[in-house]
C-alpha positions as CSV (number, residue, x, y, z in Angstrom):
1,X,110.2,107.7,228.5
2,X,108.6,107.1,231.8
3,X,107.3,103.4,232.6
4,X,103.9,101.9,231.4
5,X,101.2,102.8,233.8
6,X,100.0,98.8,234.7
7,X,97.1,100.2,236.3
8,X,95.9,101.9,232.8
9,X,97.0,98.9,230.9
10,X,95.1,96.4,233.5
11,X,92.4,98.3,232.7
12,X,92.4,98.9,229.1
13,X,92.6,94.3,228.9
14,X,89.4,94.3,230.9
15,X,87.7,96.8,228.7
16,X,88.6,95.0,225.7
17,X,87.9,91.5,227.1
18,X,84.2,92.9,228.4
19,X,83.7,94.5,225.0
20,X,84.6,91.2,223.2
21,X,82.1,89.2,225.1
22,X,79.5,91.9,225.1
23,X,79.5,92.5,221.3
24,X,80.4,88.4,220.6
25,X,77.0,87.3,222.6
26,X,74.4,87.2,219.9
27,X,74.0,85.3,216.7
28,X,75.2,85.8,212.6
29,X,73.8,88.2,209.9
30,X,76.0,88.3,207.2
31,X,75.8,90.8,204.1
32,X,78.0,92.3,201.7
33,X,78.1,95.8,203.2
34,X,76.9,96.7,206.4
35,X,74.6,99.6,205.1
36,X,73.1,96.6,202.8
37,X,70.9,95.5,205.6
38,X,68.2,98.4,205.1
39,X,67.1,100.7,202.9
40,X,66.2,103.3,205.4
41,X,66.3,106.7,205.8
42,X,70.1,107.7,207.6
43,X,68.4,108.9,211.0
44,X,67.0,105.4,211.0
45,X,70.2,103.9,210.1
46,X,72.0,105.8,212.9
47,X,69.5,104.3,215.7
48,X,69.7,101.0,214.3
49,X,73.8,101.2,214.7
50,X,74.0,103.2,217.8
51,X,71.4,100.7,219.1
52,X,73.5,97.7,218.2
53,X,70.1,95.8,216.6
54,X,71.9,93.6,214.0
55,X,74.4,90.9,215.0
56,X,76.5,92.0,212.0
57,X,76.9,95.7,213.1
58,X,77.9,94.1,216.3
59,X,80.6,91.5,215.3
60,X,81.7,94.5,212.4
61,X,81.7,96.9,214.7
62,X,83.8,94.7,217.7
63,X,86.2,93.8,214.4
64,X,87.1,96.8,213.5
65,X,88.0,97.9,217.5
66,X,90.1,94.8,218.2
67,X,91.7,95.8,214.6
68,X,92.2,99.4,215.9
69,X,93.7,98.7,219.1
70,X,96.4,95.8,217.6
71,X,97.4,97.8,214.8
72,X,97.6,101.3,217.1
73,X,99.8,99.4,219.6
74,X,102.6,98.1,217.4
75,X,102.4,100.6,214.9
76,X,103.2,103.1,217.5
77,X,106.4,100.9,217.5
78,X,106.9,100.7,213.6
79,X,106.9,105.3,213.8
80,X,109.2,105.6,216.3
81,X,111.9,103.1,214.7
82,X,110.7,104.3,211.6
83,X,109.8,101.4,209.9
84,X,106.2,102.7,208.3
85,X,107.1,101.3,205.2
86,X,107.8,97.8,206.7
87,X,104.2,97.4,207.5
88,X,102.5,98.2,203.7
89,X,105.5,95.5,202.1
90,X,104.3,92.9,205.8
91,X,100.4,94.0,204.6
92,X,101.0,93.1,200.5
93,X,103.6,90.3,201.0
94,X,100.9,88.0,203.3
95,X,98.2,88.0,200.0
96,X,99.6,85.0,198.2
97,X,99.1,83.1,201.9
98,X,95.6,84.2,201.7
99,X,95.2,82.7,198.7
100,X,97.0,79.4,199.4
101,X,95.0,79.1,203.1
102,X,91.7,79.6,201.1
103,X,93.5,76.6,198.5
104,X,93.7,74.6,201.6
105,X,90.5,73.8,201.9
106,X,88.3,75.2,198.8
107,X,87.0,78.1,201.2
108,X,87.4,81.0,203.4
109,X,88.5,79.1,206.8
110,X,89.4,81.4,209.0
111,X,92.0,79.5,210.8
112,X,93.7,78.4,207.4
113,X,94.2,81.8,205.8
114,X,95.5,83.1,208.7
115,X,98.1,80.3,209.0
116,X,98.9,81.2,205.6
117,X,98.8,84.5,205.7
118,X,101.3,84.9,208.6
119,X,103.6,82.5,207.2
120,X,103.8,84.4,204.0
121,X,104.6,87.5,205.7
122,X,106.8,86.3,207.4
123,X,108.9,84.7,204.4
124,X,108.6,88.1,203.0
125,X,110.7,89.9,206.1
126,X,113.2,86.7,205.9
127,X,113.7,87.3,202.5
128,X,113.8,91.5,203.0
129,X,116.8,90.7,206.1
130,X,118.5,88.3,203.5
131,X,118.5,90.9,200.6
132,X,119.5,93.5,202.9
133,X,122.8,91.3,204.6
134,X,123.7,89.7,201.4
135,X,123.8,92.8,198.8
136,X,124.6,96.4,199.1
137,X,121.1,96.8,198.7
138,X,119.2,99.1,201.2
139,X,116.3,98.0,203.2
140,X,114.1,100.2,201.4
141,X,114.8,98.9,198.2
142,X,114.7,95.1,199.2
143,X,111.3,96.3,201.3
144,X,109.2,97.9,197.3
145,X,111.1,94.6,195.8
146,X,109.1,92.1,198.1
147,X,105.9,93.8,198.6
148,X,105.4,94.1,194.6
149,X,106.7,90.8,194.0
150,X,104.6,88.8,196.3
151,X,101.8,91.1,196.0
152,X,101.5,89.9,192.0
153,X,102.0,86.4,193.0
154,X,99.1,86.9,195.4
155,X,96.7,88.6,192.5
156,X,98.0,86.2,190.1
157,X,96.6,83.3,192.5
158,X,93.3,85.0,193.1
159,X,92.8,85.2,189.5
160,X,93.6,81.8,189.5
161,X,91.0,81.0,191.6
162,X,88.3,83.3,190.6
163,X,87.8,81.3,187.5
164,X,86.7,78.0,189.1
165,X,83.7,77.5,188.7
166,X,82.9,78.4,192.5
167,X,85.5,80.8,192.6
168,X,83.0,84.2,192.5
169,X,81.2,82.8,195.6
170,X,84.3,82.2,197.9
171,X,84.1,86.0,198.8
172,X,88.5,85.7,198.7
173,X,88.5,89.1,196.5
174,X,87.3,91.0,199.4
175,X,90.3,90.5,200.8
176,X,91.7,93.0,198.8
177,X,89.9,95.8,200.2
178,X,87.9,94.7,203.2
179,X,84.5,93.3,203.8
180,X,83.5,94.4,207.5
181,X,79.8,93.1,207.3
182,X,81.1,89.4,206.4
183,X,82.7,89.2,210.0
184,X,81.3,85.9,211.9
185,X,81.8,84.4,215.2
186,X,85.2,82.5,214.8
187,X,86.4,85.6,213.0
188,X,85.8,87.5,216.0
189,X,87.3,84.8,218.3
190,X,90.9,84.8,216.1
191,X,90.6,88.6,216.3
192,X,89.9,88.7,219.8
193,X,92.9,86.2,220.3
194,X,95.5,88.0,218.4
195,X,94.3,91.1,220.3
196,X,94.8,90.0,223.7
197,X,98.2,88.3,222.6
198,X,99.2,91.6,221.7
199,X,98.1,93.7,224.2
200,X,99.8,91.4,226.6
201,X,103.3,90.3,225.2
202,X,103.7,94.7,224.5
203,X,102.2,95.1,228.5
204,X,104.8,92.3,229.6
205,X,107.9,93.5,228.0
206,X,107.3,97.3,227.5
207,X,110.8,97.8,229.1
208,X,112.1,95.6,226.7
209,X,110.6,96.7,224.0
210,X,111.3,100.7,224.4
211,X,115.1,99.7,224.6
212,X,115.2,97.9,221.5
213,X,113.2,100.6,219.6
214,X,115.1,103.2,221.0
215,X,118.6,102.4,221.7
216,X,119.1,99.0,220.4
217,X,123.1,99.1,221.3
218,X,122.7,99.6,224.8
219,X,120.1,96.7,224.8
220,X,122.6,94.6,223.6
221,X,125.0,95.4,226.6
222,X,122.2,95.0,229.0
223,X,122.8,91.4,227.4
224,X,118.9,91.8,225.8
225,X,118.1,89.2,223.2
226,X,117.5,92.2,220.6
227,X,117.1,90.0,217.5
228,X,114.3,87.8,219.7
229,X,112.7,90.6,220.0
230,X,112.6,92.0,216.7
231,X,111.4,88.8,215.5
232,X,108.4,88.7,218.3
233,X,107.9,92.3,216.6
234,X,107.3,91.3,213.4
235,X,105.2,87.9,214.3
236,X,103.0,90.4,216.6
237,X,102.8,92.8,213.3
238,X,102.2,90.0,211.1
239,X,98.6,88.7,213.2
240,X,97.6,92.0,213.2
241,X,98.2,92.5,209.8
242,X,96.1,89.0,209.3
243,X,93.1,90.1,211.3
244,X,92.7,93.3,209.7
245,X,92.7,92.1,206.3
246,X,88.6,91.0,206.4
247,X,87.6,94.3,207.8
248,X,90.3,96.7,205.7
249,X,92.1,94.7,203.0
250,X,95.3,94.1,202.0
251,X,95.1,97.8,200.3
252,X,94.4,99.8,202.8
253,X,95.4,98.1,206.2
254,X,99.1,99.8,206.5
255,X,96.8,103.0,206.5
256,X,95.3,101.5,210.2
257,X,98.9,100.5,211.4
258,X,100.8,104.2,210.4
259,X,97.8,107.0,210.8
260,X,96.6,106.5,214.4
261,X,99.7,105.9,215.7
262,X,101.2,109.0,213.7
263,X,98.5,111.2,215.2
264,X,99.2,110.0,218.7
265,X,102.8,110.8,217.8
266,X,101.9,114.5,217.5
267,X,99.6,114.6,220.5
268,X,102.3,113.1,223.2
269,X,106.2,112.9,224.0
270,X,105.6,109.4,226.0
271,X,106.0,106.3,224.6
272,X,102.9,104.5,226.6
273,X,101.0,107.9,226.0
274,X,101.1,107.4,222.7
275,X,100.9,103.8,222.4
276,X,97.4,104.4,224.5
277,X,96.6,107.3,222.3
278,X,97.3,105.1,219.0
279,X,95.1,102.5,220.3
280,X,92.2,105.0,221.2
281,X,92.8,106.5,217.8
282,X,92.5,103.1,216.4
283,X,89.3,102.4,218.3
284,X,87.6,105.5,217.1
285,X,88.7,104.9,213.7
286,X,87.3,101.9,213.3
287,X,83.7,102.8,215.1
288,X,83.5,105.7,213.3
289,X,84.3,104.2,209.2
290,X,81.4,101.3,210.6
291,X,79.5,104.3,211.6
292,X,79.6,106.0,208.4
293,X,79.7,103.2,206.2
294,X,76.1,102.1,207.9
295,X,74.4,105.4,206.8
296,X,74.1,104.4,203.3
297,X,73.9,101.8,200.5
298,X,77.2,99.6,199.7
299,X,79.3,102.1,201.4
300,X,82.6,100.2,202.1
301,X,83.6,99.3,205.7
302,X,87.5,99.8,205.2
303,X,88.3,103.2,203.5
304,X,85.4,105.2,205.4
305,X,87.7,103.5,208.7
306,X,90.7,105.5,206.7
307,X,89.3,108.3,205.7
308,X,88.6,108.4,209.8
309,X,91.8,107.5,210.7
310,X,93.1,110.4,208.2
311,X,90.7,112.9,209.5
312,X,91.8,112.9,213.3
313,X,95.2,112.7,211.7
314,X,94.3,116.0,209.7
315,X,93.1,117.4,213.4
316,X,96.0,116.4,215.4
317,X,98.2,117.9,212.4
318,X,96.6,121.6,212.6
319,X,95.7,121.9,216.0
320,X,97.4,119.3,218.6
321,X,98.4,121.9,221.7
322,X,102.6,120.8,221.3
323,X,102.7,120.5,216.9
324,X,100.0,121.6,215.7
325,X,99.8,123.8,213.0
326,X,98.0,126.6,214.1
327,X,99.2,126.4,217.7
328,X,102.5,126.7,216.5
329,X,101.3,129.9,214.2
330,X,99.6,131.3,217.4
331,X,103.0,131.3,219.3
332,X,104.9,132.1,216.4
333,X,102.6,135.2,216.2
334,X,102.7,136.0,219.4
335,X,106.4,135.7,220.3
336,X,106.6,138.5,217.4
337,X,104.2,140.5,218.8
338,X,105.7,140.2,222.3
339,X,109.2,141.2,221.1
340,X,108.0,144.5,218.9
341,X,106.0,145.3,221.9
342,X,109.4,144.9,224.3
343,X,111.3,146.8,221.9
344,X,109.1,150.2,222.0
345,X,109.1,149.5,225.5
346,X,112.9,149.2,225.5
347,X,112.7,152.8,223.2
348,X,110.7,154.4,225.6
349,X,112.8,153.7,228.5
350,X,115.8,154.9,226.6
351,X,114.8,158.3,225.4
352,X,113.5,158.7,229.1
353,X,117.0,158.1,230.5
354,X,118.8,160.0,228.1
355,X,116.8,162.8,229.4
356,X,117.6,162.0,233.5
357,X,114.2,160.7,233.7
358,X,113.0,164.2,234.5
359,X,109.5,163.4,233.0
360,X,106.9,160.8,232.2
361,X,105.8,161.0,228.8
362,X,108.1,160.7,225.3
363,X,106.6,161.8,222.5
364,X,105.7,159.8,219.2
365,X,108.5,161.6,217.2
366,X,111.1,161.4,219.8
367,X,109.7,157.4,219.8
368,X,109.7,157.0,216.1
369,X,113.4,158.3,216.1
370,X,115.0,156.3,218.2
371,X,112.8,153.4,216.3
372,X,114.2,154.5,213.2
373,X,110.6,154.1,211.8
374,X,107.6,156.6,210.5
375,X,105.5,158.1,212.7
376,X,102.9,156.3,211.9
377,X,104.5,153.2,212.6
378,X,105.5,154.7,215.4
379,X,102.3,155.7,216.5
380,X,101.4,151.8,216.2
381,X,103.7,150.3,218.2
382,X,102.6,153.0,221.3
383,X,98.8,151.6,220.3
384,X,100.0,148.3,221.1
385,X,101.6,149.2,224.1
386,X,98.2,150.8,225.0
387,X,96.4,147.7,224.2
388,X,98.8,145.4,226.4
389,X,98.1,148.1,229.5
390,X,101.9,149.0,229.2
391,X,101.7,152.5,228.0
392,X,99.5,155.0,228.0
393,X,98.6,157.1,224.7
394,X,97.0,159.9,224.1
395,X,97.6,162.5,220.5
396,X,101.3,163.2,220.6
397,X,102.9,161.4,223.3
398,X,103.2,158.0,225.5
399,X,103.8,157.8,229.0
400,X,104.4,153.9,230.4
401,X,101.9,152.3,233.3
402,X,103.6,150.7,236.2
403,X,103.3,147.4,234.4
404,X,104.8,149.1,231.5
405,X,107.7,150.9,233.7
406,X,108.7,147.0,234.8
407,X,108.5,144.9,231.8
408,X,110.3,148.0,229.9
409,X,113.2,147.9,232.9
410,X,113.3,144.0,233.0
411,X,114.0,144.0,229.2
412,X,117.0,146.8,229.5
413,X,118.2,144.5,232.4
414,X,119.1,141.6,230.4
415,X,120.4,143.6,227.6
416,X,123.0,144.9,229.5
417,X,123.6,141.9,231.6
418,X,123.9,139.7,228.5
419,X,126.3,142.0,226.9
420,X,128.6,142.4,230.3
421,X,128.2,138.5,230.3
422,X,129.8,138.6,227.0
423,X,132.4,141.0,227.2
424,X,133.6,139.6,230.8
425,X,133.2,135.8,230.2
426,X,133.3,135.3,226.6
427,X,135.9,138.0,225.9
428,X,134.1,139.6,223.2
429,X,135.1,143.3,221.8
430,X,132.0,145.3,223.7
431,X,131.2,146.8,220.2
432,X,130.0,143.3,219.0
433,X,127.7,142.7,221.6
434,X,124.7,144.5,220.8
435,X,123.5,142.6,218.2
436,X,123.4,139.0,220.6
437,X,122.0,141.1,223.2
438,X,119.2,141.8,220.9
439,X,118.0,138.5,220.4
440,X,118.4,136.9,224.2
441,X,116.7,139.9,226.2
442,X,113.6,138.3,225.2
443,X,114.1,134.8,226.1
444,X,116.1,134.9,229.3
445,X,114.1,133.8,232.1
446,X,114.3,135.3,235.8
447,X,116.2,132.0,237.0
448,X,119.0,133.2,234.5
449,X,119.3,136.8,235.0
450,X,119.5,135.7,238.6
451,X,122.5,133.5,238.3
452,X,123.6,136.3,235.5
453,X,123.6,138.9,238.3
454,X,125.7,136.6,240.9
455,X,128.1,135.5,238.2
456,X,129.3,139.1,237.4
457,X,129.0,140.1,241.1
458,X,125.6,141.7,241.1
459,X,127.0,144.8,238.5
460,X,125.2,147.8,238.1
461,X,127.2,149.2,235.2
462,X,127.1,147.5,231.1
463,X,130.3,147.5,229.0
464,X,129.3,151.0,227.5
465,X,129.1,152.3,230.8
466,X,125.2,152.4,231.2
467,X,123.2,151.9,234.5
468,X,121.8,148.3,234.8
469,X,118.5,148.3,236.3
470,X,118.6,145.8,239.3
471,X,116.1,143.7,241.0
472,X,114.9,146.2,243.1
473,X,114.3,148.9,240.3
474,X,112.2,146.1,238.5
475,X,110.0,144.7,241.0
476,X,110.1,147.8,243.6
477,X,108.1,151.1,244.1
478,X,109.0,154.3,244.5
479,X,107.2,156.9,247.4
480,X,104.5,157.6,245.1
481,X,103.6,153.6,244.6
482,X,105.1,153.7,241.1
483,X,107.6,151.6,240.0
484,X,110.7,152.9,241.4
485,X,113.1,154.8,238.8
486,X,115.7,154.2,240.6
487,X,118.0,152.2,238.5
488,X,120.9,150.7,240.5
489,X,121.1,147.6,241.6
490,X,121.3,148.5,245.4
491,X,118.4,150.9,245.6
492,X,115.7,150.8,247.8
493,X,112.1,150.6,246.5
């Protein structure tokens, strides 16, 4: 993993500290979705939202960023230490100390249910780590045990509370799945807070932090506090967890911690890559579900910020350039058309040197037999070639281009190298070659048939006895300004 860039990170804290003051500078509209506010028609919607008009779509729509960039950053950690299923037990276990912060005072102080709320999940990792040392238990198990146990207790002490006589106007069962458009001001300031903490204590000790995640032992001989630092983990996952709750809900926030940075994970093979990417993902996510749910009537904040999540997931999944589905179909594909294309050429070149390589052309039946196909299929493969530019094909017969005359000598070339590799350093019986040869004349590079050729002393005969083509038979030209046919590895062009 290469090191954080501080520069990018430098600048990603200013752009979240000028979006929090930009978006924070108006005053409170409160309603019970954010498409509540007007019945319009959706163009009108859109303008109003991408026109930032209403102080709710601005604090909902600053929530649910600071949200996406907490939850991208340190669940980027929880995929690569595979831990996804300690943040939906952290996001269930922390409802009874919603309920208990909202006890605190009769109603929905921000500062009290997040006290709460962290505390309880943090007793529910304490008592995960105890089952787990304690028992022979494994970690998943003790993880489903605590997040349906104090999940209940949490719905049991909602219900509780539901039935005072006040208890339907607290707005505490939104909580359960989200309620964007009730943002205010000091929720925005605790989000804001717990997103700069976060964004800081991962900038400060990134080093730290990849070491742990990704080889804890040798952290522990660089004399790193390993357990500290797991425990700063799970506080930093715990506010974020917190924070998200208003704008998500206990439901559905593991959904923000695991998808973005899981769809990062398939876009990138560096660690600060993807924990940028996650956060970005995060971002978007949460724009985009405030977006949406703006369009229409009580259209929920929370899952539309899902469902978004999910859908770049769904992108990254069929079509990011390294693992994407379809990328991966597209080489697959044309890897196997590559090789049947090598082979014919590899067929041609035979029959033509079985013959002296007295003439230019093969025919389709000569090409067919020594494919040991139809002559249709034969007739095929020689399209192909005609197609790639490597042959060219006319009723009965194929004669190779130059291009074709190289790539076809370059492929016979590290046949026989490979299998007078094998015979001389491997010691294997020269009629059990053939087969190996098969497979790694299409992946060896020019850098290895190079050090191939030095190794066995620049040969220019295979264990059967054949001619190897050399470098200057592949690359040169003859008197004509056609490849050269000559075949040895000494030639001149």
């Amino acid at each position: 993993m290469n090191r954080l860039d501080s520069t990018a990170w430098a600048r990603f804290r200013g752009a979240v500290l000028l979006g929090t003051l930009w978006l924070a500078s108006s005053g409170t509209l409160h309603a019970e979705k954010i498409g509540n506010m007007a019945d319009t028609a959706w163009r009108g919607q859109a303008l109003r939202f991408l026109t930032l008009s209403d102080p709710a779509v601005r604090y909902a729509l600053l929530g649910t960023m600071l949200l996406g960039i907490a939850c991208g950053l340190l669940g980027g950690f929880l995929v690569v230490r595979r831990m996804a299923l300690v943040g939906d037990a952290l996001s269930h276990a922390v409802l009874p100390g919603v309920a208990l912060g909202f006890l605190w005072n009769m109603n929905k102080d921000p500062v009290a249910i997040f006290v709460g709320a962290t505390v309880a999940g943090l007793l529910g990792t304490t008592v995960v780590f105890l089952i787990t040392k304690t028992t022979r238990l494994k970690e998943d198990t003790a993880l489903g045990m605590v997040l349906a146990g104090f999940f209940g207790a949490g719905l049991c002490l909602m219900s509780m509370f539901q039935r005072l006589p006040t208890g339907s106007k607290t707005g505490i069962d939104k909580f359960l799945f989200g309620q964007a458009a009730a943002l205010g001001p000091s929720d925005i300031r605790l989000m804001a807070l717990v997103t700069v903490l976060v964004v800081v204590v991962i900038t400060a000790g990134y080093k730290e932090f990849l070491l742990v995640s990704f080889d804890p032992g040798f952290a522990r001989v660089c004399a790193l506090p390993t357990r500290w630092l797991q425990h700063l983990l799970m506080l930093l996952l715990a506010f974020s967890v917190v924070i998200a709750l208003q704008a998500v809900g206990v439901v559905l926030v593991s959904a923000m911690l695991i998808t973005p940075a899981a769809t990062a994970y398939l876009l990138t093979d560096r660690m600060h890559r993807m924990l940028l990417y996650g956060s970005g993902i995060g971002m978007l996510s949460g724009i985009t579900g405030a977006f949406l749910s703006f369009l229409g009537t009580n259209l929920p904040t929370g899952p539309f910020m899902v469902i978004a999540a999910s859908g770049f997931f769904l992108a990254a999944f069929l079509f990011a350039p390294a693992r994407g589905v379809v990328p991966r179909w597209w080489r697959a594909r044309s890897q196997r058309v590559r090789i049947a294309r090598e082979n014919t050429l590899k067929a041609v070149y035979q029959v033509l040197e079985d013959d002296a390589f007295r003439r230019d052309a093969v025919s389709l039946r000569e090409l067919a037999e020594r494919r040991r196909v139809t002559l249709e299929a034969a007739a095929a493969e020689a399209r192909s070639l005609g197609t790639a530019e490597f042959a060219v094909v006319d009723d009965d017969s194929v004669a190779l281009t130059p291009s074709g005359w190289q790539r076809a000598r370059a492929i016979v070339r590290n046949h026989r190298l490979w299998e007078l590799y094998l015979t001389h350093a491997a010691q294997v019986a020269p009629d059990h070659v053939h087969d190996d040869a098969e497979k790694i004349e299409h992946v060896l590079g020019e850098d290895a048939v190079r050090q191939l050729e030095r190794r066995l002393q620049f040969a220019d005969r295979d264990p059967h006895g054949k001619a190897i083509p050399g470098v200057q038979a592949v690359h040169g030209r003859d008197r004509d300004g056609r490849p050269a046919r000559s075949i040895g590895y000494g030639d001149a062009p």
